[in-house]
LUMLUM-196373 format. One record per residue: x, y, z of N, C-alpha, C in turn; residue in three letters. Coordinates in steps of 0.001 Angstrom, whole numbers, padded with zeros to 6 digits, always signed. Last residue first. Example, Ala and Ser with C-alpha at 12.3 -4.5 7.8 and 13.67 -1.06 7.14 Angstrom:
<pts>
+012850-002250+007080+013670-001060+007140+012900+000030+007870Ser/+013190-005690+007800+012300-004500+007800+013200-003300+007800Ala/
</pts>
This chain:
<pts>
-050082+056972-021554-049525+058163-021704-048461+058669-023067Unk/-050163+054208-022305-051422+055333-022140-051408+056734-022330Unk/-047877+052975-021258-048218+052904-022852-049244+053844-023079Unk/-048252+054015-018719-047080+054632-019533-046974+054128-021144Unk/-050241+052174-017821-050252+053534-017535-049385+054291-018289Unk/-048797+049867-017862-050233+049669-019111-050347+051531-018903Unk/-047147+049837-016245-046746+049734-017720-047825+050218-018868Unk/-048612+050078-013892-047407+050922-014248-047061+050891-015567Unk/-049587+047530-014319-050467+048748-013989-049570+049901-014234Unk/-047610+045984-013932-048565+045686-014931-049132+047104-015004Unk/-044911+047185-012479-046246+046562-012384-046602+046739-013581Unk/-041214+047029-013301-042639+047713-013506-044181+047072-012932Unk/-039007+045117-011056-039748+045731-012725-041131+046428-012391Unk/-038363+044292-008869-038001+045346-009199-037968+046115-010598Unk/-039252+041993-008398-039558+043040-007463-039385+044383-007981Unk/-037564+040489-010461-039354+040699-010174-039673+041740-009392Unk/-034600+042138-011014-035399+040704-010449-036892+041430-010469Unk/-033000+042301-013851-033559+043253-013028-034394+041995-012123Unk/-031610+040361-014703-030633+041427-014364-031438+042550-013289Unk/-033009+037614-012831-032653+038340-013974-031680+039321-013720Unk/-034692+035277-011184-034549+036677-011399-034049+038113-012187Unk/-033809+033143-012830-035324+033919-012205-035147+035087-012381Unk/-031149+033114-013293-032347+032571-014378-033550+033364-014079Unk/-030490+032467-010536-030260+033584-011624-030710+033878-012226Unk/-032163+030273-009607-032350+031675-009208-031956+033148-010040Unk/-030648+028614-011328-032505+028930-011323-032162+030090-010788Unk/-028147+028945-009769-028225+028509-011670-029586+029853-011518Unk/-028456+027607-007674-028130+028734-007952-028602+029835-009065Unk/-029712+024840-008510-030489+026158-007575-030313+027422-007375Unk/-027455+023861-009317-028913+023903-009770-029419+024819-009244Unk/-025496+023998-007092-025548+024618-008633-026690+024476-009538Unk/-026414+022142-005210-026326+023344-004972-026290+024316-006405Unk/-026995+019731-006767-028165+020401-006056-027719+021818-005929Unk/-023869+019415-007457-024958+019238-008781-026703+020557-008404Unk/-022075+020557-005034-022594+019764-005516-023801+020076-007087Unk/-018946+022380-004788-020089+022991-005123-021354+021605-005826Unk/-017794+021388-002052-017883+020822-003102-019467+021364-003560Unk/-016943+022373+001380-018197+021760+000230-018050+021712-000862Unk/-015482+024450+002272-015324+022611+002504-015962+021992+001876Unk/-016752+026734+001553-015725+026195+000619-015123+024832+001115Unk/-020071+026454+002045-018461+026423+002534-017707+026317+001656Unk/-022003+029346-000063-022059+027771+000672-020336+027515+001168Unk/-025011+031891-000595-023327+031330+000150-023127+029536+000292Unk/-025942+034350-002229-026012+032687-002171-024620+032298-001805Unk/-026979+037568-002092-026365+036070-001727-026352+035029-001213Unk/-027602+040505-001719-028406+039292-001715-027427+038302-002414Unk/-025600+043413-001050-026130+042287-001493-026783+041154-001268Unk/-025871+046548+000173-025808+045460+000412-025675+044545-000773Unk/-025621+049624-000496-024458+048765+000709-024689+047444+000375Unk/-028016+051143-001023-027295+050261-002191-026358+049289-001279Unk/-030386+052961-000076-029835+052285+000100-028869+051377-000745Unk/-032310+056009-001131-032000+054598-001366-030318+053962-000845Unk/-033889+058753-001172-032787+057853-000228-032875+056739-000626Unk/-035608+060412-001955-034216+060556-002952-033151+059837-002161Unk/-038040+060372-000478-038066+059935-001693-036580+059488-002559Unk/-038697+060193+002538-037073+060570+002089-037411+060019+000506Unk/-040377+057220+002566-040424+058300+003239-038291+059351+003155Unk/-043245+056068+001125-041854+056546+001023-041560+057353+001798Unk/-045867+053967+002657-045457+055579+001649-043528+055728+001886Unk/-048343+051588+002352-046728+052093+002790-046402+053531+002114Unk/-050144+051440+000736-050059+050651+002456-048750+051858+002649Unk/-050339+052852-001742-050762+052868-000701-050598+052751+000296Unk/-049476+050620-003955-050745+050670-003634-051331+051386-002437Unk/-046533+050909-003504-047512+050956-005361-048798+051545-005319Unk/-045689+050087-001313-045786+051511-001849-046483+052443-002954Unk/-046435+047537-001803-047145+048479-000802-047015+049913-001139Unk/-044491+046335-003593-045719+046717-004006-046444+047199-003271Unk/-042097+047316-002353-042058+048283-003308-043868+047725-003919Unk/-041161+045953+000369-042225+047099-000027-042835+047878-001161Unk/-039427+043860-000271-040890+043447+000590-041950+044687+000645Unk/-038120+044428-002203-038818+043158-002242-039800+043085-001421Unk/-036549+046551-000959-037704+047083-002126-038333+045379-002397Unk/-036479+046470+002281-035793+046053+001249-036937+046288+000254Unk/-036168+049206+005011-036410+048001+004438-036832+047757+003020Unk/-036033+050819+007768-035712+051168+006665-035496+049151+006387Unk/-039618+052478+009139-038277+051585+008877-037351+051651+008161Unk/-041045+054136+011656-040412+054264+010322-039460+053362+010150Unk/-044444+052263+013478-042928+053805+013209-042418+053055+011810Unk/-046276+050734+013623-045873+050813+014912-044575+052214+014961Unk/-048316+049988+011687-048119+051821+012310-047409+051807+013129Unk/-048476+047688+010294-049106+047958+011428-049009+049602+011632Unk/-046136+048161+008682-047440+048031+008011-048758+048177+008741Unk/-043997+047346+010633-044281+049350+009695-045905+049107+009233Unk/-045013+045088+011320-044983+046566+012181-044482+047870+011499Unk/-044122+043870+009272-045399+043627+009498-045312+044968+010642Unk/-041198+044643+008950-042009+044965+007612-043216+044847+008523Unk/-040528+043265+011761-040499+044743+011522-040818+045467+010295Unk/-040562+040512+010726-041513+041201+011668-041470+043032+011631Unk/-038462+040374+008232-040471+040256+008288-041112+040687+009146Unk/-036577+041018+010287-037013+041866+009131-038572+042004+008327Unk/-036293+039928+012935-036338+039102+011841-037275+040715+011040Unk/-036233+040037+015680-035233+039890+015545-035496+038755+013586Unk/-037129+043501+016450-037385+042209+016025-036191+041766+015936Unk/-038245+046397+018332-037072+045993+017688-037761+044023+018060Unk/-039401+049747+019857-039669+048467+019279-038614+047613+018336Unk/-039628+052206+020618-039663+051350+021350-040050+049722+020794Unk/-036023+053696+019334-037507+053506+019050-037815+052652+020018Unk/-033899+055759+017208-034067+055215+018571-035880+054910+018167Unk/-031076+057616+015984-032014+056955+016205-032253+056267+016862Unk/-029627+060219+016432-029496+059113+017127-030850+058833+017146Unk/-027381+062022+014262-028817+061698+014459-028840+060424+015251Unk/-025281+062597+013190-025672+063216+014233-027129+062775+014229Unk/-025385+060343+010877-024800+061690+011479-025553+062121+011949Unk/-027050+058507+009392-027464+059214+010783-026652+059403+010956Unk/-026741+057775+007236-027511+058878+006732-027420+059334+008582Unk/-023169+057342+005882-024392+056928+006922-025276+057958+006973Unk/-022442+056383+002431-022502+057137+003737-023786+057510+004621Unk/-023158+054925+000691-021882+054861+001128-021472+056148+002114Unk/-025819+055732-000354-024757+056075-001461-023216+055921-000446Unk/-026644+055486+002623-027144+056149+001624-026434+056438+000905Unk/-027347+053347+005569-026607+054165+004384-027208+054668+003473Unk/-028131+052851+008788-028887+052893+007614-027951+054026+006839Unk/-027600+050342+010502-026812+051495+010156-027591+051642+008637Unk/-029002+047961+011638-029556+049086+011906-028494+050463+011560Unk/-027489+045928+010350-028845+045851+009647-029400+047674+009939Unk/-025053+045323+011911-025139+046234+010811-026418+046828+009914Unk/-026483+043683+014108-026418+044868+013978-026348+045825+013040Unk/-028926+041473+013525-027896+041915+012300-027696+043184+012835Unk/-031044+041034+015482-030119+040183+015398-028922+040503+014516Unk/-032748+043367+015793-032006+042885+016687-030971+041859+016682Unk/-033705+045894+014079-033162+044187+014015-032597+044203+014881Unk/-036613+048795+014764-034554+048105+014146-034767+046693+014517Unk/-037840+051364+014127-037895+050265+014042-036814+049758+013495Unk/-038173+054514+015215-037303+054108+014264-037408+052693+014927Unk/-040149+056950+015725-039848+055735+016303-039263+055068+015289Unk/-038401+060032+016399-040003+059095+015611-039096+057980+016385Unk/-037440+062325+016648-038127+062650+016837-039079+061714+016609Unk/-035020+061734+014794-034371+061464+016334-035948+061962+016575Unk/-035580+062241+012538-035482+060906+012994-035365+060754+014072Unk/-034939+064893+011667-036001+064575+012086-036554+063129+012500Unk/-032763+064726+010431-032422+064630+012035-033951+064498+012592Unk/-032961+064407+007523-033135+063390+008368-032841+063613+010060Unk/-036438+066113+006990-035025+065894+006708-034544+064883+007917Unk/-038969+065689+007121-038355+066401+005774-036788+065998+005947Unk/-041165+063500+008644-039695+063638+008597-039412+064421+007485Unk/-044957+063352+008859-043860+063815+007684-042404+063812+008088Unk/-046955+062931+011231-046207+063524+010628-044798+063048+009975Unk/-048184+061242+013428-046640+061829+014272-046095+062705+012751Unk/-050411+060308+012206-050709+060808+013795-049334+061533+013943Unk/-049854+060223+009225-050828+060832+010310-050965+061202+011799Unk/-047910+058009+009395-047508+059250+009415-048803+060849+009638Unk/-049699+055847+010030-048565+056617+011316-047919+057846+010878Unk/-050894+055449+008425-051566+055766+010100-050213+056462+010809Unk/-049353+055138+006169-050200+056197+006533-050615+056944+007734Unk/-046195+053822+007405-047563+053531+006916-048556+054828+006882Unk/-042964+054264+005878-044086+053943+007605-045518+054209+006796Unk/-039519+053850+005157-041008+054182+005081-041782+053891+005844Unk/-036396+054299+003227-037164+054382+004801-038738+054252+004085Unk/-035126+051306+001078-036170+052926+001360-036351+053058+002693Unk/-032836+049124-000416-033325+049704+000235-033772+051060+000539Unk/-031640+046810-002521-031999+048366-002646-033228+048088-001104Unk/-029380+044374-003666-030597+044687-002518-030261+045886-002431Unk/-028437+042881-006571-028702+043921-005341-029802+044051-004793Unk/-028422+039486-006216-029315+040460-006808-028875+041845-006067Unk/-026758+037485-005804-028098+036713-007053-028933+038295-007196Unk/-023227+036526-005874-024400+037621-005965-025463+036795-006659Unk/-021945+034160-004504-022601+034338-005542-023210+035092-005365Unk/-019667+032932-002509-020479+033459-002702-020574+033732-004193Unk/-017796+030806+000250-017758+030946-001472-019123+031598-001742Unk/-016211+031399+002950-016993+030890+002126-016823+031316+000711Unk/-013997+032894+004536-013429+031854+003397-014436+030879+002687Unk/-015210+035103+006027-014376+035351+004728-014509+034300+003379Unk/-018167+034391+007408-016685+033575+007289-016399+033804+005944Unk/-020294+035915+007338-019396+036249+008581-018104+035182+008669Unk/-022395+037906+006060-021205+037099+005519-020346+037449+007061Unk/-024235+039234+006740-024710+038094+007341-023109+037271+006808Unk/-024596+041881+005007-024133+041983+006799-023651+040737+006945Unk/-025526+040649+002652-023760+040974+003114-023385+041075+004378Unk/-027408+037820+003242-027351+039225+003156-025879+039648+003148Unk/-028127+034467+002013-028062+035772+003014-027699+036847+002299Unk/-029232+031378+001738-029153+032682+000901-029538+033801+002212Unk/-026477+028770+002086-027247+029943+002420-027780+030961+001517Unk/-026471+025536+001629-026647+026548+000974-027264+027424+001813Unk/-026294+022896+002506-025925+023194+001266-025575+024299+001141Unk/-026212+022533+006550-026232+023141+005674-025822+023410+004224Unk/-024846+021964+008762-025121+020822+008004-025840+021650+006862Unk/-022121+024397+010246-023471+023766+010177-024088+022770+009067Unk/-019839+024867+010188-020012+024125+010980-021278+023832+011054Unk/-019932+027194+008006-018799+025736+008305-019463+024802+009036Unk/-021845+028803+009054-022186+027936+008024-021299+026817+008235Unk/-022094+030200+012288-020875+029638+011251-021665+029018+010125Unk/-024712+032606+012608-024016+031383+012964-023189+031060+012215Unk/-027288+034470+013767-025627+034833+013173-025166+033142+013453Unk/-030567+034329+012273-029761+034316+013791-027810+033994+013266Unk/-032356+034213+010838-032184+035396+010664-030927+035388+011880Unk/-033951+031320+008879-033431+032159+010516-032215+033525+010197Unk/-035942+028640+008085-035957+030322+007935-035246+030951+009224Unk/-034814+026030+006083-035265+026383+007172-034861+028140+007057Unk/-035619+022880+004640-035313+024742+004554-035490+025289+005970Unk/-034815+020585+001664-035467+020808+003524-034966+022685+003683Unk/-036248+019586-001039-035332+020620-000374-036017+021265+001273Unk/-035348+016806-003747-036118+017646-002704-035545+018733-001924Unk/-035001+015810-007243-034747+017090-005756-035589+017249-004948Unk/-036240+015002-009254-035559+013906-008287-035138+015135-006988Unk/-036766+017094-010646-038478+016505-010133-037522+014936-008803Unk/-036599+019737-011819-035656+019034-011166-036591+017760-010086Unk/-038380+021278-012502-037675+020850-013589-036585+019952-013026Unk/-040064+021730-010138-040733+020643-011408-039899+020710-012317Unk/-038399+022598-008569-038815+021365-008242-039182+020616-008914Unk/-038772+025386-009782-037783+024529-009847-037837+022957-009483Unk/-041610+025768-009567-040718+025868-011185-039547+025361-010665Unk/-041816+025912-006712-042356+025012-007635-041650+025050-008843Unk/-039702+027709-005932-039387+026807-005612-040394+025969-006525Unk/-040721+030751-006490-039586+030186-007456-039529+028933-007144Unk/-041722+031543-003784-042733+031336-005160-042130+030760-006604Unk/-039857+031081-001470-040773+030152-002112-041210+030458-002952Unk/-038094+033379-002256-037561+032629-002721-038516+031191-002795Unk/-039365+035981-001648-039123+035790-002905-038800+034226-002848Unk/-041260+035652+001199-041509+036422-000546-040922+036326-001512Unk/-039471+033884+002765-040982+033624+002601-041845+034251+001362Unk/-036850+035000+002273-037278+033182+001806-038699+033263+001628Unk/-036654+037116+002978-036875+036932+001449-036874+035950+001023Unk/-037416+036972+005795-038424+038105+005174-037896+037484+003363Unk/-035462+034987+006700-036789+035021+007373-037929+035480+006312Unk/-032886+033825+004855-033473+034976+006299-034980+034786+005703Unk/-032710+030292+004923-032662+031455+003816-032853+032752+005499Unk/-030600+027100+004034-031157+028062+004890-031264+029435+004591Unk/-031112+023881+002855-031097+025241+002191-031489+026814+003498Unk/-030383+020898+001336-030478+021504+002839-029976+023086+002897Unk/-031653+018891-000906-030778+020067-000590-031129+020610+000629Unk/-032135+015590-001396-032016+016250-000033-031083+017698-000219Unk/-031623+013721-004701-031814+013761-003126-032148+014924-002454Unk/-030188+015510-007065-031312+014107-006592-030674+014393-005265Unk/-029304+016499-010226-029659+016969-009041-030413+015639-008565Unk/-027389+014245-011868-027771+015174-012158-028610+015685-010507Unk/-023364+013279-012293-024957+013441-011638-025831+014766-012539Unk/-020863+014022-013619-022494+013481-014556-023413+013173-014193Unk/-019696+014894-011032-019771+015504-011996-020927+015028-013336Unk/-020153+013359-008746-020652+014088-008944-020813+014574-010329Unk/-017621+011844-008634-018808+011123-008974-019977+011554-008715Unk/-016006+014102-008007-015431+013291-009362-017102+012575-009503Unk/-016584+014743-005627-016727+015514-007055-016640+014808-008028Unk/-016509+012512-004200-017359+012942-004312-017432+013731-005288Unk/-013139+012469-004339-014024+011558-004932-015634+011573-004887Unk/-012461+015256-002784-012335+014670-004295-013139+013887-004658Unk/-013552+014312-000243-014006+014973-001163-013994+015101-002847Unk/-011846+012100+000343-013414+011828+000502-014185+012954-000758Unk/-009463+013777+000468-009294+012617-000961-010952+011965-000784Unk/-009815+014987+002279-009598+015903+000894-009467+014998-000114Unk/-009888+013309+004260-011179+014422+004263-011277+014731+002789Unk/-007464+012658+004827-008327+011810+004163-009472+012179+003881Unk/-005652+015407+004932-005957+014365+003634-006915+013038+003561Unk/-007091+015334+007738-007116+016156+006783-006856+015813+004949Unk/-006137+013021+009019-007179+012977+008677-007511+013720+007431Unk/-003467+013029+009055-003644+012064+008076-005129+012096+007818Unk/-002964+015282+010838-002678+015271+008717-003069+014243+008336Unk/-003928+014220+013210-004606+015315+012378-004061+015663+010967Unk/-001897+011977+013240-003112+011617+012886-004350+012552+012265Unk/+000096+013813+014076+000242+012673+012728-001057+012290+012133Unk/-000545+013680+016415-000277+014950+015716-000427+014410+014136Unk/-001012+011166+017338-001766+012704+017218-001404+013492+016399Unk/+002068+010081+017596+000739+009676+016267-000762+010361+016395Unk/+002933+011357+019142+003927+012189+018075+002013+011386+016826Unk/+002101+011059+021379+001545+012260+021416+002094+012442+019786Unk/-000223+008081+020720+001127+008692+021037+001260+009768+021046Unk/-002875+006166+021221-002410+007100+020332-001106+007716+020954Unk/-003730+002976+022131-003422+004346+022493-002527+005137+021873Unk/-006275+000620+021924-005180+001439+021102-005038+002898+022233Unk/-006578-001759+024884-006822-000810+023151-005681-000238+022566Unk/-005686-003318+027016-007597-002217+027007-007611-001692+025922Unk/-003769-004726+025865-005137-005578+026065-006535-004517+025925Unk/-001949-002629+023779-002448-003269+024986-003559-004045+025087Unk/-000310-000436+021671-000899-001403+021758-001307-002302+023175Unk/+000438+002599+021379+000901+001493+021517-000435+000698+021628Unk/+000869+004154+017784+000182+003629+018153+000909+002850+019570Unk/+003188+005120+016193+001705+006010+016013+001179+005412+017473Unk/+006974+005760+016515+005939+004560+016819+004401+005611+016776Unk/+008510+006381+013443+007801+006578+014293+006993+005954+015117Unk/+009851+006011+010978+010324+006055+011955+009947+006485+013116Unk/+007556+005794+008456+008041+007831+009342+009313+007102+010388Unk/+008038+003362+008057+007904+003909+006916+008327+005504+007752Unk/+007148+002416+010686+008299+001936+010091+008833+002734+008931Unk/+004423+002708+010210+005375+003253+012136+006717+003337+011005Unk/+004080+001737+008134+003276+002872+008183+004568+003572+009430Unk/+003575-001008+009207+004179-000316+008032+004441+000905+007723Unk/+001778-001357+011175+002769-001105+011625+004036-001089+010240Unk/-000652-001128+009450-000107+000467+010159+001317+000256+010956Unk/-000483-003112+008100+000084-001752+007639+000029-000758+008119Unk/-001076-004759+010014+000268-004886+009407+000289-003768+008496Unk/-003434-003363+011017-002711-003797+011909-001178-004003+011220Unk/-005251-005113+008904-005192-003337+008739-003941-003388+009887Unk/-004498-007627+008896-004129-006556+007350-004433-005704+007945Unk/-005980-008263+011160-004364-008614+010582-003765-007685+009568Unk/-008871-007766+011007-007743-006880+011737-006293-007132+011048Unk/-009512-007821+007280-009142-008583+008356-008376-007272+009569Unk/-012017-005911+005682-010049-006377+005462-010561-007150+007003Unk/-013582-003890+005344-013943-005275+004803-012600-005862+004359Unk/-013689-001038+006694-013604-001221+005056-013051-002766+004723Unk/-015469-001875+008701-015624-000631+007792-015082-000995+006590Unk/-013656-003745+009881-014903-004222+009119-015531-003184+008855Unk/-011426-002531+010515-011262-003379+009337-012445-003788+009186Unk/-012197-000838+012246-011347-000024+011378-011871-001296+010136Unk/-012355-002369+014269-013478-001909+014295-013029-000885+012782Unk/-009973-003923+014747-011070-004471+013909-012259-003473+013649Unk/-008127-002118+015558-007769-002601+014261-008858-003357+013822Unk/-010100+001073+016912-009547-000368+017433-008997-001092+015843Unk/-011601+003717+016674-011020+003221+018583-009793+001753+018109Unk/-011674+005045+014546-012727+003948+014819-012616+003454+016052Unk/-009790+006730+014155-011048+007307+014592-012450+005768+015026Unk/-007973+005117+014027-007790+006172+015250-009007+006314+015227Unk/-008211+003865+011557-008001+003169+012752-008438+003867+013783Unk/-008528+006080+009439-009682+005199+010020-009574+004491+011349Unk/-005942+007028+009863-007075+007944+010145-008666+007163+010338Unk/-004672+004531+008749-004547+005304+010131-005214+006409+010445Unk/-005551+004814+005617-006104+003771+006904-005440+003968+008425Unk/-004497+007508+005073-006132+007280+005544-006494+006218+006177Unk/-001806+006513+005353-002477+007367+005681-003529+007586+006062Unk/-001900+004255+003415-001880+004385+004916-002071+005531+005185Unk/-002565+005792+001051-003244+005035+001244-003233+004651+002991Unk/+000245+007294+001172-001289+008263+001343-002302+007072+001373Unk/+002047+005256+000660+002062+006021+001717+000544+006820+001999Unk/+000545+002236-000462+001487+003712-000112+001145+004254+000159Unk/+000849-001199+000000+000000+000000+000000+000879+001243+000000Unk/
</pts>
């Protein structure tokens, strides 16, 4: 056997506790796995392992030894998953975590059209808005926000700018009035995230619109949908994504507030580890979304009513 072949079978040994519990994983005799790891001692000039009636006990030098031998055996698991990936086509179980407010509006109404062109895919999901490692979570695929990129060494895909407006609902700008300019913020109830600090620095062309303005309010979510459903309520002024307001604003519910403020700072992204192997599922889904949405995404074309109004005119 050579050398990188032992290798991984001393990364199986160690991690399995014992030379048989190693050898009926991969369907050898203790004897054979046992004679090449003491091939293996012989081969570094090293003892890995001693040996005793109660088991194996690792050495401090075949620890150390044993975290490279895992690491390449991780990277030769992977390899060979790509490799017998590559003329798959999508099947099984994508495990897909989105935030809260653009999984539930944009990204289920795209999921039938994809499901039905990919009819062997299924896709478990889950909605959270809460800061966590991706690395370390069981997770294909995130679709987050830029705030939400919190490990450099993932791998991302823009799928759309995200444009953002302040705005508050009729009722409320009825009872507390109009903001003309922005220090007039420190005078309202400014609705914020509790979980994405950066969420509550509201920009404008790459600079913060609250200089000297200390916003403040008695109310804060920890999910962007809830604080869209409390501007829509009257609870005060938000600042939030043209996907979840721009047809309220169309119709009413919602009013603009600062007409000539838009937000640009962010992006909408599709993240997954770079320990991951961009699989068949994950690149399908990407793919679609692009596809969907376009250069301009849905949210952010004309209404019907808007169009049919400007062929009129």
């Amino acid at each position: 056997m050579d050398l990188p072949g032992q290798m991984v079978l001393f990364a199986r040994v160690v991690k399995a506790g014992s030379f048989s519990a190693a050898a009926r994983a991969l369907g050898q005799t203790p004897s054979a796995v046992s004679r090449q790891v003491g091939n293996l001692e012989d081969r570094v000039g090293v003892r890995l392992l001693n040996r005793s009636k109660q088991g194996l006990v690792v050495t401090g030098e075949g620890q150390t030894f044993y975290e490279r031998c895992l690491d390449i055996s991780d990277r030769i698991a992977d390899a060979e998953t790509f490799a017998n990936s590559l003329n798959d086509h999508p099947n099984g179980r994508l495990k897909v975590v989105s935030t809260v407010a653009f999984g539930k509006s944009q990204l289920l109404p795209v999921l039938p059209g994809f499901l039905s062109r990919y009819p062997d895919l299924s896709i478990s999901m889950e909605f959270a808005d809460r800061k966590f490692d991706l690395t370390d979570s069981n997770f294909d695929l995130a679709i987050w926000f830029t705030e939400q990129l919190y490990n450099q060494d993932d791998i991302v895909r823009k799928l759309a700018k995200n444009h953002r407006v302040v705005c508050a609902s009729p009722l409320y700008l009825q009872k507390f009035g109009l903001p003309t300019k922005f220090t007039d913020l420190e005078h309202h109830n400014c609705l914020q995230l509790s979980t994405v600090g950066g969420w509550n620095e509201w920009f404008a062309n790459g600079s913060p619109i609250q200089t000297a303005v200390n916003l403040s309010g008695n109310f804060e979510a920890n999910s962007a949908d809830a604080i869209y459903h409390a501007t829509l309520a009257g609870l005060g002024i938000a600042r939030l994504s043209t996907y979840l307001v721009n047809d309220d604003i169309r119709v009413g519910r919602l009013v603009r507030v600062f007409p000539e403020y838009e937000d640009e700072s962010s992006d909408i992204l599709a993240i997954y580890p770079q320990k991951k192997n961009l699989s068949p599922n994950v690149r399908a889904l990407i793919d679609y979304m692009i596809e969907t949405f376009g250069t301009v995404p849905p949210w952010e074309r004309p209404s019907q009513v808007e169009t049919r109004t400007k062929l009129a005119g």
